[in-house]
DSSP file (Angstrom, degrees, kcal/mol; ACC not computed):
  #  RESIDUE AA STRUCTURE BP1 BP2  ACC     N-H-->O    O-->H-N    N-H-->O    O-->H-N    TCO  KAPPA ALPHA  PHI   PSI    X-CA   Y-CA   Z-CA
    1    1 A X              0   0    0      0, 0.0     3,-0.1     0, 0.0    31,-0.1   0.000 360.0 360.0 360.0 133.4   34.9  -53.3   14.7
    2    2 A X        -     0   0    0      1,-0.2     2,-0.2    31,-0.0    31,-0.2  -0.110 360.0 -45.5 -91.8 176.5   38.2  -55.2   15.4
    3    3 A X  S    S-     0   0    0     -2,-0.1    -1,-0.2    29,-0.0     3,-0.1  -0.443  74.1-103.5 -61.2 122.7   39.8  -56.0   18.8
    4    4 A X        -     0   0    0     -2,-0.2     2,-0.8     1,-0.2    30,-0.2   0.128  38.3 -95.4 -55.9 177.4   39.9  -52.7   21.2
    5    5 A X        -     0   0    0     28,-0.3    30,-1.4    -3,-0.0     2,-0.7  -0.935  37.2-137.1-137.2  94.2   42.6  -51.0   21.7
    6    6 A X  B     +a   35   0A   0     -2,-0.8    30,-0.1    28,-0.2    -3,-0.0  -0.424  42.6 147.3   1.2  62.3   44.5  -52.1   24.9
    7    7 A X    >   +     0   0    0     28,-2.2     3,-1.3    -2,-0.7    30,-0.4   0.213  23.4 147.4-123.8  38.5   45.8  -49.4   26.8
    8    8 A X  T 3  S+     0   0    0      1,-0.3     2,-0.8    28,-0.2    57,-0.1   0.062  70.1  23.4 -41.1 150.2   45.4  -51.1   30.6
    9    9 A X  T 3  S+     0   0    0      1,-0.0     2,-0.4     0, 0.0    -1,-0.3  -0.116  90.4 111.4 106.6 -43.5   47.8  -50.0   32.5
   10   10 A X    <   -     0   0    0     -3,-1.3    27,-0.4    -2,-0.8     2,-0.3  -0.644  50.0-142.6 -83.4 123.7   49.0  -46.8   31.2
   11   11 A X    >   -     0   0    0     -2,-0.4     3,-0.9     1,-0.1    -1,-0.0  -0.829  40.8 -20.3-112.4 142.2   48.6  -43.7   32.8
   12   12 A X  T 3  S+     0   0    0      1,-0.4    -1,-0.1    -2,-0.3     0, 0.0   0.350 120.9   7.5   6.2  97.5   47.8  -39.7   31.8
   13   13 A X  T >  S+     0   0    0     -3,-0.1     3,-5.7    31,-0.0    -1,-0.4  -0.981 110.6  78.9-107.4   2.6   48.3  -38.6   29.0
   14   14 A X  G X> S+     0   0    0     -3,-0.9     4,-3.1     1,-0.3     3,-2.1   0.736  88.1  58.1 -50.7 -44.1   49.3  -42.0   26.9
   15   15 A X  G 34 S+     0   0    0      1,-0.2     4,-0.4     2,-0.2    -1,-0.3   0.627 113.4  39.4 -61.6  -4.4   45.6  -43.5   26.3
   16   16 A X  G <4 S+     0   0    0     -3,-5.7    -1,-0.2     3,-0.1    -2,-0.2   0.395 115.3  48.5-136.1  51.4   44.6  -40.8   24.7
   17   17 A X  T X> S+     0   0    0     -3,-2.1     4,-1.8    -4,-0.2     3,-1.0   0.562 120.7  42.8-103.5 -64.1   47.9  -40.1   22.7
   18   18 A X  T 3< S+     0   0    0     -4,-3.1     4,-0.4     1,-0.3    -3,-0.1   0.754 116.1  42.4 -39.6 -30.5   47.8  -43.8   21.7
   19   19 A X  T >> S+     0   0    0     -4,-0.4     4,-3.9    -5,-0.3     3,-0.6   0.867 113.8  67.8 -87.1 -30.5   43.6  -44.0   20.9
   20   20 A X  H <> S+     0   0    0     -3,-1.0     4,-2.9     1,-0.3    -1,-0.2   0.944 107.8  29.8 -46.4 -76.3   45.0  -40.5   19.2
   21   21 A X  H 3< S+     0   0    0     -4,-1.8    -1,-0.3     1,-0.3    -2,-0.2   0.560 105.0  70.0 -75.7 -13.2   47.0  -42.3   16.7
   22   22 A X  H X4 S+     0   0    0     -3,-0.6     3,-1.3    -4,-0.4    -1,-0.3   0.809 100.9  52.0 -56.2 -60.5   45.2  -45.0   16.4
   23   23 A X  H >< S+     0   0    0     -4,-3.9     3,-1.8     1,-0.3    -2,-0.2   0.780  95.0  67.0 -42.0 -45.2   42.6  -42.7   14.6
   24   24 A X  T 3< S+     0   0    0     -4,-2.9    -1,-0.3    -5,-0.4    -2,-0.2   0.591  90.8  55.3 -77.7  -8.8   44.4  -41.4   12.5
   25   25 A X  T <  S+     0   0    0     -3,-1.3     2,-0.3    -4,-0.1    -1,-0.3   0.133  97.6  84.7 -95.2  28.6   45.1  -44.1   10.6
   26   26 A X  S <  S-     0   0    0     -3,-1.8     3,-0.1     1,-0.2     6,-0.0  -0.854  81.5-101.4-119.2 168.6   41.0  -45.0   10.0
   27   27 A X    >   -     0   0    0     -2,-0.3     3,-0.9     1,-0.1     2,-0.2  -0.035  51.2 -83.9 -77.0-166.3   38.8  -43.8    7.7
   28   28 A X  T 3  S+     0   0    0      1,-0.2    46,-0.2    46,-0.1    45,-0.2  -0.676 118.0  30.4-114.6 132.8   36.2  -41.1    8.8
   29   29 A X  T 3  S+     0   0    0     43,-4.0    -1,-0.2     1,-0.3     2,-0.2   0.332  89.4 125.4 105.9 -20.7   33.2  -43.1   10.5
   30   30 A X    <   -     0   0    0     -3,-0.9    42,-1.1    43,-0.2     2,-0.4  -0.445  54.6-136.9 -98.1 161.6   35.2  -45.6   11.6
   31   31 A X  E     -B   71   0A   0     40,-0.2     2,-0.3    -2,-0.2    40,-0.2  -0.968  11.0-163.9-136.9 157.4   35.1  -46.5   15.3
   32   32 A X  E     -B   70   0A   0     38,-2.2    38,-3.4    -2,-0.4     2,-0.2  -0.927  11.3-158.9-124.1 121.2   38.2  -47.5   17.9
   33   33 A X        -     0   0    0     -2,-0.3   -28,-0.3   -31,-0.2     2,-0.2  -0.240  19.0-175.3 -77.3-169.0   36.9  -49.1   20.9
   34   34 A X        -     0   0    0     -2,-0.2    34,-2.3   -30,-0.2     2,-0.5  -0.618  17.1-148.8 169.2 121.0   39.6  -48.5   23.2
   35   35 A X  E     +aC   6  67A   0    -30,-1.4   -28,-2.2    32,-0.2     2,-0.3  -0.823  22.9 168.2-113.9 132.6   40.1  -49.8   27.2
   36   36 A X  E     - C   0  66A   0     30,-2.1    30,-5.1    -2,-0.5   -28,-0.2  -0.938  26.4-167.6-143.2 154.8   41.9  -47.7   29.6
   37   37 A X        +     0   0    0    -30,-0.4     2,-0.8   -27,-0.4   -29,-0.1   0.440  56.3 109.6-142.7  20.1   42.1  -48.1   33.3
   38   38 A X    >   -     0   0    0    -28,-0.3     3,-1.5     1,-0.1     4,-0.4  -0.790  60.5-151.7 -64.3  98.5   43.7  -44.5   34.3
   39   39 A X  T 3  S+     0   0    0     -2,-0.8     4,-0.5     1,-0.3     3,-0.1   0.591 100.8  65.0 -70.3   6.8   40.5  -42.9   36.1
   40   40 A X  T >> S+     0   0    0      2,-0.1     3,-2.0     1,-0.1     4,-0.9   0.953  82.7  83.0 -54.6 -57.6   42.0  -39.6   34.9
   41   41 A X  H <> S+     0   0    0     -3,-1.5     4,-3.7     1,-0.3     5,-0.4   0.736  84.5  63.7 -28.3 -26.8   41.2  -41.2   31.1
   42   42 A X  H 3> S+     0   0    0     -4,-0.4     4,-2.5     1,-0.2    -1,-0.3   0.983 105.0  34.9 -81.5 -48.3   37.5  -39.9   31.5
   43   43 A X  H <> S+     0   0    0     -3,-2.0     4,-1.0    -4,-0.5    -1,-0.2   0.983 119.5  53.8 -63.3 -37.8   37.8  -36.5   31.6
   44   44 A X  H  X S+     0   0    0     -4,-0.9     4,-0.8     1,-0.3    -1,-0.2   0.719 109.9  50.7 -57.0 -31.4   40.8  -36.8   29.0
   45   45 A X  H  X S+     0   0    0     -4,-3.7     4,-1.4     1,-0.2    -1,-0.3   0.864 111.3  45.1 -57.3 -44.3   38.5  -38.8   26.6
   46   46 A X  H  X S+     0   0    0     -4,-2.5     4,-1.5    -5,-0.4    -2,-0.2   0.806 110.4  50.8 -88.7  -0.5   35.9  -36.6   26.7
   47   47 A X  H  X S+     0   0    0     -4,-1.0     4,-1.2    -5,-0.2    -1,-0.3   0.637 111.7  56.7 -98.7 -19.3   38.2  -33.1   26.3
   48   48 A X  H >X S+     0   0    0     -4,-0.8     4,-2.1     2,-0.2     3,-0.6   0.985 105.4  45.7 -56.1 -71.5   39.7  -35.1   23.2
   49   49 A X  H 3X S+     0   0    0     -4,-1.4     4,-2.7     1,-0.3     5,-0.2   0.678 108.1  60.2   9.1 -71.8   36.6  -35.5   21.8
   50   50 A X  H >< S+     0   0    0     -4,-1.5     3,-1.0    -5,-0.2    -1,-0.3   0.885 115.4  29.0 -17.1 -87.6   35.9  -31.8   22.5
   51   51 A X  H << S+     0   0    0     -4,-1.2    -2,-0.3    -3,-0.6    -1,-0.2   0.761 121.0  51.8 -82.8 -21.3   38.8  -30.4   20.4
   52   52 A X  H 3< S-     0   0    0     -4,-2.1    -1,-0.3    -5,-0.2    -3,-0.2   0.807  93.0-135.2 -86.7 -13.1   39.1  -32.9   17.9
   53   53 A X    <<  +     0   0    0     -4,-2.7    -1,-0.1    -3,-1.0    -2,-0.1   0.138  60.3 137.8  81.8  -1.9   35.4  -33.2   16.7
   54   54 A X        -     0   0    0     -5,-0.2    -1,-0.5    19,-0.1     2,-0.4  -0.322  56.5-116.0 -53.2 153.1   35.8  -36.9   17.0
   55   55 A X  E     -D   71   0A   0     16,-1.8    16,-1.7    -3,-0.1     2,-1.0  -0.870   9.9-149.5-103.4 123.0   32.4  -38.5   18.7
   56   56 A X  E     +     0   0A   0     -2,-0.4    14,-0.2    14,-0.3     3,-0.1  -0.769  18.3 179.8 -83.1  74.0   32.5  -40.1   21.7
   57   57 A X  E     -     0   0A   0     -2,-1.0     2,-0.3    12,-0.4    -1,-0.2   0.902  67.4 -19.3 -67.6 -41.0   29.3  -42.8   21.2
   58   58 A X  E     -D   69   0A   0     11,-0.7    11,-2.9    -3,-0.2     2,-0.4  -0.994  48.2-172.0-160.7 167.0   29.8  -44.3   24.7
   59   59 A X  E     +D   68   0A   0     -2,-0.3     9,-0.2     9,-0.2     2,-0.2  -0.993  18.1 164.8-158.9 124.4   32.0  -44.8   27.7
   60   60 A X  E     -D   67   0A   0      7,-3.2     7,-1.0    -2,-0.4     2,-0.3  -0.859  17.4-152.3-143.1-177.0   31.0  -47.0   30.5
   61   61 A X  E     +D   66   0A   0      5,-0.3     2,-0.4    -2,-0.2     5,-0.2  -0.968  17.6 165.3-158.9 143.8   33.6  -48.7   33.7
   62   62 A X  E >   +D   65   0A   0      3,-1.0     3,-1.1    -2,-0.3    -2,-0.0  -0.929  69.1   7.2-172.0 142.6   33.3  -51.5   35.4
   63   63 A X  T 3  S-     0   0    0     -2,-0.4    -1,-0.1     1,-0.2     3,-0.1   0.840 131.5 -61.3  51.9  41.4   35.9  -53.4   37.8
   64   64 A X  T 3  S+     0   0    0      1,-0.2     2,-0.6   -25,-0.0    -1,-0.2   0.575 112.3 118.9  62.2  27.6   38.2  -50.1   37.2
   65   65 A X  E <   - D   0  62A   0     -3,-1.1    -3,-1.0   -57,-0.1     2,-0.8  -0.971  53.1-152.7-136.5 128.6   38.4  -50.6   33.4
   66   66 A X  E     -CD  36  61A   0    -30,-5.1   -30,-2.1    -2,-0.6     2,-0.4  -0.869   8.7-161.7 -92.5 110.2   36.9  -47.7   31.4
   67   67 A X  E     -CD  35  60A   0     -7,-1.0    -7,-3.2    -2,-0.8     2,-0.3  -0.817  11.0-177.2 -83.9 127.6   35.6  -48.7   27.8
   68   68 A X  E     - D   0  59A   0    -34,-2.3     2,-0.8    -2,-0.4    -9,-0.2  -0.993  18.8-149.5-138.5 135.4   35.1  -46.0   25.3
   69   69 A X  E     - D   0  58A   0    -11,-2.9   -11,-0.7    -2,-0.3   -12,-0.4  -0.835  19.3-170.7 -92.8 118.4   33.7  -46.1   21.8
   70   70 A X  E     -B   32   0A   0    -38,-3.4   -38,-2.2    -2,-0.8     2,-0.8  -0.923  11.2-164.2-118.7 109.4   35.1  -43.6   19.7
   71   71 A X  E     -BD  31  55A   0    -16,-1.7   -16,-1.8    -2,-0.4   -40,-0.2  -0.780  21.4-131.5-102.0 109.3   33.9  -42.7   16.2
   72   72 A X        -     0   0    0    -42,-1.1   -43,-4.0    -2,-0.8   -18,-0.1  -0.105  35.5 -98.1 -47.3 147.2   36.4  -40.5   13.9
   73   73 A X              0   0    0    -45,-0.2   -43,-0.2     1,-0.1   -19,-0.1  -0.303 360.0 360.0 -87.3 178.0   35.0  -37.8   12.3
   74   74 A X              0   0    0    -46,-0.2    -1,-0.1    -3,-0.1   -46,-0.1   0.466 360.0 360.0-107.5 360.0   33.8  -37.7    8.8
């Protein structure tokens, strides 16, 4: 796994258009950590997740900054 995927700062819906696109260029399997500090970003993570069948392995926050591991689907 490479260096997470910035997206500080940014608020609803852009982390999870950005983590979005991000995905889509890795292979199936692959996982995008991805740091966000919108507290909207949790529910939005996990209703991407939902429709896209992408995996959500874990999501934690701490100081206001939400880390989520996201594995594309196969």
């Amino acid at each position: 796994m490479g260096e997470p995927l910035d997206l500080k700062g940014l608020k609803c819906p852009l982390p999870v258009l950005r983590a979005k696109k991000a995905l889509k260029g890795m292979a199936p399997g692959a996982v995008l950590e991805v740091l966000a500090t919108d507290p909207g970003s949790v529910k939005d993570f996990h209703a991407f997740c939902e429709t896209t069948g992408d995996e959500m392995i874990a999501w934690s926050e701490q100081d206001g900054v939400f880390t989520y591991s996201l594995r594309k689907k196969s």
